[in-house]
N, C-alpha and C positions, 0 to 999 in steps of 0.2 A: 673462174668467173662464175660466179651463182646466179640465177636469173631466178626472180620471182613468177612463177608461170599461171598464168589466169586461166580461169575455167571458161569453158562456152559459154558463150551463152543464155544458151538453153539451159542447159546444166543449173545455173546461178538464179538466187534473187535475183531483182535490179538494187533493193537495198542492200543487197552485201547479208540476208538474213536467212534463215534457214525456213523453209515453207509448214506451216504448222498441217497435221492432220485432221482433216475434218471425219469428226463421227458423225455419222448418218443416224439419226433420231428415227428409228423405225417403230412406228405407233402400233402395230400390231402383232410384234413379237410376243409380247406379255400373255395376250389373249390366246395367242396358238400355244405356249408354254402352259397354259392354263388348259387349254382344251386335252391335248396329251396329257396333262395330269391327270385329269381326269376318266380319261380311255383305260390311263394304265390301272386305275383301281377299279374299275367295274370290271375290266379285265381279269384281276386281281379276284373277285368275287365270283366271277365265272370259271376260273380254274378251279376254284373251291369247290364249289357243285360237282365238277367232273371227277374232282378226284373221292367225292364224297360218293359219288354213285359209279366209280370203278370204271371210269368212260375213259381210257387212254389211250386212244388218237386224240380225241377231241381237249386232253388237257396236253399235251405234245403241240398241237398246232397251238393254243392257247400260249404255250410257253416259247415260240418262234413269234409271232404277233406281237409278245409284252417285249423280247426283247429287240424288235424292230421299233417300236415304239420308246423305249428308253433309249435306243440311237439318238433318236429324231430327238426327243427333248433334250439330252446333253448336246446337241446341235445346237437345237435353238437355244439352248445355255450361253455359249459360246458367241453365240451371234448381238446378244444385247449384251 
């Protein structure tokens, strides 16, 4: 004997339909993705210097920095 078996609930629409995902329109993701862009090329031109005047801590920390910084934008990639 097979029984149709219903869900909770809670579980369930009430229309019997599946619940759509709402994307969250975050207005200022763009702008922070825009700001790390931009950190990482001055950044990018400050490594330049250092390695041009033989400064290596200062282009070592430079190159820990860029890559925390390309985190965070592939993050905010991610997020919009």
């Amino acid at each position: 004997m097979t029984q149709n078996k219903m869900t909770a609930p809670v579980l369930a629409h009430r229309n019997g339909q599946k619940r759509a995902i709402v994307k969250k329109h975050n207005l200022i993701v763009p702008y922070l993705r825009s700001a790390v862009k931009m950190a990482s090329v001055t950044l990018l031109v400050y490594m330049t210097t250092a390695a041009a005047a033989l400064n290596i801590p200062a282009f070592l920390a430079g190159m820990l920095l860029l890559n925390a910084l390309l985190g965070l934008y592939f993050r905010l990639e991610v997020l919009s």
